[in-house]
N, C-alpha and C positions, 0 to 999 in steps of 0.2 A: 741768160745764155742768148748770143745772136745767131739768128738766122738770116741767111742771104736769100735774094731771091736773083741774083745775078750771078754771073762769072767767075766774080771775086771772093775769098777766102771767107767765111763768118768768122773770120778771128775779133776776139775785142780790141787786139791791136791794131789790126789791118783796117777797123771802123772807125779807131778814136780820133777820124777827122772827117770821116765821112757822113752823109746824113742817117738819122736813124730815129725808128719811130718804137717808143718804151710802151707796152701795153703795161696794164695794172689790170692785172686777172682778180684780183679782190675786189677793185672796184667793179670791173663787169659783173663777177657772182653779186657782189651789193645790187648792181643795177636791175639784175633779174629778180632776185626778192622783193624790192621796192614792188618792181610790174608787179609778180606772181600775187602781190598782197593784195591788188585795187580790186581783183576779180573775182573772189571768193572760192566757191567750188572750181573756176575755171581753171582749167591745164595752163600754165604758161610754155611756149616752145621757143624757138630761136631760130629767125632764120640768119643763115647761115653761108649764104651763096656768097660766089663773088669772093672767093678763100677768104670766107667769115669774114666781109667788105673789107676786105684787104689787111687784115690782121693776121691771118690764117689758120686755118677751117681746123685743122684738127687741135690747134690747142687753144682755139678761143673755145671748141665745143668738150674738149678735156675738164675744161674749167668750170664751165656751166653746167655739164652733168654731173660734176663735185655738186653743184649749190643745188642741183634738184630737177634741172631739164631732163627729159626724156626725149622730147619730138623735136627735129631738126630740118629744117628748108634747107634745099640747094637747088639751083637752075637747072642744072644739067647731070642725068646719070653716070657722064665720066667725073663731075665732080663729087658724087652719092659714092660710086665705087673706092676714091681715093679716102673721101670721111671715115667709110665704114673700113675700110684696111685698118686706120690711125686708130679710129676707136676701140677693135677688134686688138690692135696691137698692145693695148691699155688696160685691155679687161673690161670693156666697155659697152658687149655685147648686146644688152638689150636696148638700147638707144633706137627708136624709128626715125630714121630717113627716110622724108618726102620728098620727091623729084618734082617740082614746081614747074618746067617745062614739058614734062609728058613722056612717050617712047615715041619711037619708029619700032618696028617689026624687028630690026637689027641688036634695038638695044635692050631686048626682052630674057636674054641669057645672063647679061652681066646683073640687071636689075637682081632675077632670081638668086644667081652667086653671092651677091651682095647684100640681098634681105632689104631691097631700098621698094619704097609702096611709090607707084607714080601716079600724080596727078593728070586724070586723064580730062581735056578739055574741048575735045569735039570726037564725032564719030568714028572716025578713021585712028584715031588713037585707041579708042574702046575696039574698033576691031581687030588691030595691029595686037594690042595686050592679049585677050582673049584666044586669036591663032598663034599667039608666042608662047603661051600658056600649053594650048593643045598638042603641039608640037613636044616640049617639055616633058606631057603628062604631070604638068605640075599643078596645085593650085597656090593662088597666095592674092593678099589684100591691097586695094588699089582705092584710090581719092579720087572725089568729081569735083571739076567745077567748073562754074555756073556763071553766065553773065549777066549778073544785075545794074549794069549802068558804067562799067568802066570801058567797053567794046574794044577790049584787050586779047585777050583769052577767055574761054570758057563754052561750055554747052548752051545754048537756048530752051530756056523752058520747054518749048511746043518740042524737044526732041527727046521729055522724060519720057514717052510711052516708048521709045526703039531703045533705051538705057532700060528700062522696067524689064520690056523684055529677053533683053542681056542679062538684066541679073534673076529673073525667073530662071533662066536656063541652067544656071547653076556658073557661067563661067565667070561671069561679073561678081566679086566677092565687094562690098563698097562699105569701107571701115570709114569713110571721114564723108562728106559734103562740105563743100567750101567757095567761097566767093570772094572777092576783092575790094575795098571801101575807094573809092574815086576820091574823095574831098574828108574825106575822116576831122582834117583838121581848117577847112574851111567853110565854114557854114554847114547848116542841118539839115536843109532842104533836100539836095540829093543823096546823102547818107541815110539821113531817113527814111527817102521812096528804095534803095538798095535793101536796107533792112526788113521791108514790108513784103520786097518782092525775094528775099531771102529764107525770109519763114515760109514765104506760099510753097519755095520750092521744096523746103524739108519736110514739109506736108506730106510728100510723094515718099521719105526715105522714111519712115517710123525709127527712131531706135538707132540709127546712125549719129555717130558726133559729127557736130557740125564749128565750122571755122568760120567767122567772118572780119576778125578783128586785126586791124597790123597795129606799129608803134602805135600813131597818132591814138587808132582803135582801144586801144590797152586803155586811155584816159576818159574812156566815153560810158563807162558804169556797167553792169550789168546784163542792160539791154544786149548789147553788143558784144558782149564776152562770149556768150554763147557754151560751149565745151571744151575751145581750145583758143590762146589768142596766142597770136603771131608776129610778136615786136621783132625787129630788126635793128635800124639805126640808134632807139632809143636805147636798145644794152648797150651800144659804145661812147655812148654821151649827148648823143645828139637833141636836140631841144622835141621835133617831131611831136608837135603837137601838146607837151608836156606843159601845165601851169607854170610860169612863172616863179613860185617859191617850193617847184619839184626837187624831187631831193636824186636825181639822178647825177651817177659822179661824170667827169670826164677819164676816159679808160687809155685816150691812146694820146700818147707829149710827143710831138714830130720838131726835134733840135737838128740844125747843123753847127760845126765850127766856124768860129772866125777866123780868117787865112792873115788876113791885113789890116792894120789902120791907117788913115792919110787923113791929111786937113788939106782941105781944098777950101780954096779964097771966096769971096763972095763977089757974086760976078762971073764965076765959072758956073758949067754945068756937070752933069753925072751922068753915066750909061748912054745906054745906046739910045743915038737921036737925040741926044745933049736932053732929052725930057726934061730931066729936074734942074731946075735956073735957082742957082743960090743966091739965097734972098743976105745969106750970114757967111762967114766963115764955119765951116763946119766937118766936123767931124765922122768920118765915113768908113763903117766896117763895110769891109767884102765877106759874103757868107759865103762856104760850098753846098749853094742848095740853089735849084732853077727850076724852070717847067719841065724838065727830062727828068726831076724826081720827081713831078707830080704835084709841084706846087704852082698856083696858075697865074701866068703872064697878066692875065685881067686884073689880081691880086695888087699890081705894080702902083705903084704911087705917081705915077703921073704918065704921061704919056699913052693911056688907054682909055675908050671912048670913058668907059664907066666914071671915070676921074670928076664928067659936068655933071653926075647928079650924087656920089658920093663919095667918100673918103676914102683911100687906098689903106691897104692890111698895116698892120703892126706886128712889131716881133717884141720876146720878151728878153732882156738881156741886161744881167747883173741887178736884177731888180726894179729894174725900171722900164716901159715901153718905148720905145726905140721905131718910129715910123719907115716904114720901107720907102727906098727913094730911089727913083727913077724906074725905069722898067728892067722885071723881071728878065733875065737872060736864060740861055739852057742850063747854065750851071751855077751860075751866081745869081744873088740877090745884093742889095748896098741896104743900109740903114742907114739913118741917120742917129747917131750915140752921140751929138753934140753937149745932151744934157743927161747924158750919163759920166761920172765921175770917171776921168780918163786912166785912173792907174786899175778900174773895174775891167775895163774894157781891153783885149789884147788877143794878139793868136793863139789860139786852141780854146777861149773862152766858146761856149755852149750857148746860141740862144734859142729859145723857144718860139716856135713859128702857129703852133695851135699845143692846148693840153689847159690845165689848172689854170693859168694866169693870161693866154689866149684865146677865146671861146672856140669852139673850130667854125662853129654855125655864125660867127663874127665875120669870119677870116671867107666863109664861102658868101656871107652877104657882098662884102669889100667887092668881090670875085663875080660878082652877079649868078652865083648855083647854090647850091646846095651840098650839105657837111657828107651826103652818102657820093658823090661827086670825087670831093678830098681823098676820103680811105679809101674807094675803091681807085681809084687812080695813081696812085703812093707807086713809082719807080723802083726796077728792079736792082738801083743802087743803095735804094734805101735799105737797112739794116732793120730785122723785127727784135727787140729784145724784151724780153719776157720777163716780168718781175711782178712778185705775190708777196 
């Protein structure tokens, strides 16, 4: 089934030109087991922000409480309120939702209607929760966390003794403890001083679960698992820190249509700012895919800085790799299909722009970012279609 996230119809007719991005909700449940296996006793959860990094939140987390999630990230309690509707709507009830950004005073009614726990990361949120609470007459259970080295968000240690005595008082219920890894997948050095100064501060919590792990985290043993770890990128494919002969699938294939073919001489160029100087005669699909869905101009095969120190993206098309040429536009792309078999190649032919046979974390290297970059970025022309 498609879903829009634009203007236009989610019909499969009204898309079978437009770009669209196929998740494979088996593969995500696969890619959550693979995690949940490394950790042993530990919880595996999902985060989920970012409408499930642009897949969207309620039926990539449909999918994943099938395979056995329970605990769910989102950034923002209007996006906690809209998860817990879809899950509620499912039968999907006991699912906990983290709010990873925190409250205001304002957003302490919806939390409670909603059953979403928020992560609270400095004082004025812990007092915001606590008067939202009293107010209520309600009670219900909230997350801390803590700054060990990422100086993002979070509490400062020397401020456990004014959180102690918030939850002496009875109003601070504190079901989770949690922190952030700065470098998870780059050296051990500050992961390590995070984790040293992550135990001192669960010292102070006896008996609370404690969270310190993300994707990258999930790969680091043990140590770091803690009671709860919290991949993101890696349930959609992405490499984050993952060994090299990891068995993580890729989950979301982002294809547009070919509109056109032309043979341009050699000697001409292609796109805007003539960028690409043909060296051949060659053979040139128009895609309808551009940086207005979400794919990135830097991507382009020539004519952007990144071009002097590496090679512009690839598409995949009829079986073959097919280099992108010239620079990226809003809505088209060019490839070069010179050495693809020309009767393969034709209007309404499909190629693949990242998924199986394009890595995505290739396609954001090309790009000079990163693959959480891509899915959260995905254009409200592109198409989500669902298939298990």
């Amino acid at each position: 089934m498609a879903a829009s996230r634009s203007g236009v119809p989610a019909s499969p007719h009204h898309h079978s030109r437009m770009p669209r991005v196929t998740i494979d909700t088996e593969a995500l449940k696969a890619n959550w087991r693979t995690l949940d296996a490394l950790n042993g006793p530990a919880r595996t959860g999902a985060a989920v922000k970012a409408d499930g990094y642009g897949l969207g939140a309620v039926r990539v987390s449909q999918a994943l409480f099938d395979a056995g999630c329970r605990d769910f990230f989102v950034a923002w309690a209007e996006e906690g309120v809209a998860l817990r509707a879809g899950l509620d709507a499912a039968g999907l009830g006991d699912a906990r939702i983290f709010v990873l950004q925190g409250v205001a005073l304002d957003d302490v009614p919806a939390c409670l209607e909603a059953r979403l726990i928020p992560v609270l990361s400095n004082l004025a949120e812990i007092a915001a929760w606590c008067e939202g609470l009293e107010r209520a007459g309600a009670k219900a259970p909230a997350a801390l966390q803590f700054e060990t080295g990422m100086n993002r968000l979070g509490l400062d240690a020397a401020e456990i003794p004014i959180v102690k005595a918030a939850q002496a008082g009875g109003a601070l219920d504190v079901r989770l403890v949690m922190s952030h890894l700065a470098s998870a997948d780059e050296g051990t050095e500050q992961r390590e001083a995070q984790r040293r100064q992550f135990l001192a501060i669960c010292e102070y919590f006896p008996g609370v679960e404690r969270s310190l792990a993300n994707s990258a985290g999930s790969f680091l043993g043990p140590d770091y698992a803690f009671d709860l770890v919290r991949p993101g990128i890696a349930l959609y494919g992405g490499r984050a820190g993952a060994p090299s002969d990891g068995k993580l699938e890729p989950v979301a294939t982002l294809t547009a249509a070919v509109l056109q073919v032309r043979t341009a001489k050699a000697g001409e160029a292609a796109g805007y700012g003539a960028a690409a100087k043909l060296s051949r005669d060659t053979r040139i699909a128009t895609v309808g895919l551009g940086y207005a869905d979400g794919y990135p101009r830097a991507a382009s095969g020539a004519g952007v800085p990144l071009r002097e120190t590496r090679p512009g993206a690839v598409a995949f098309v009829a079986g073959h790799l097919a280099p992108v040429l010239g620079r990226v536009s809003m809505d088209l792309t060019l490839l070069d299909v010179t050495d693809v078999p020309a009767e393969l190649v034709e209007p309404g032919t499909r190629a693949e722009f990242f998924g199986p046979n394009v890595a995505i974390d290739d396609v954001a290297d090309a790009a000079g970012t990163i693959a959480y970059e891509l899915l959260t970025g995905l254009g409200k022309r592109v198409a989500l279609n669902y298939q298990s």
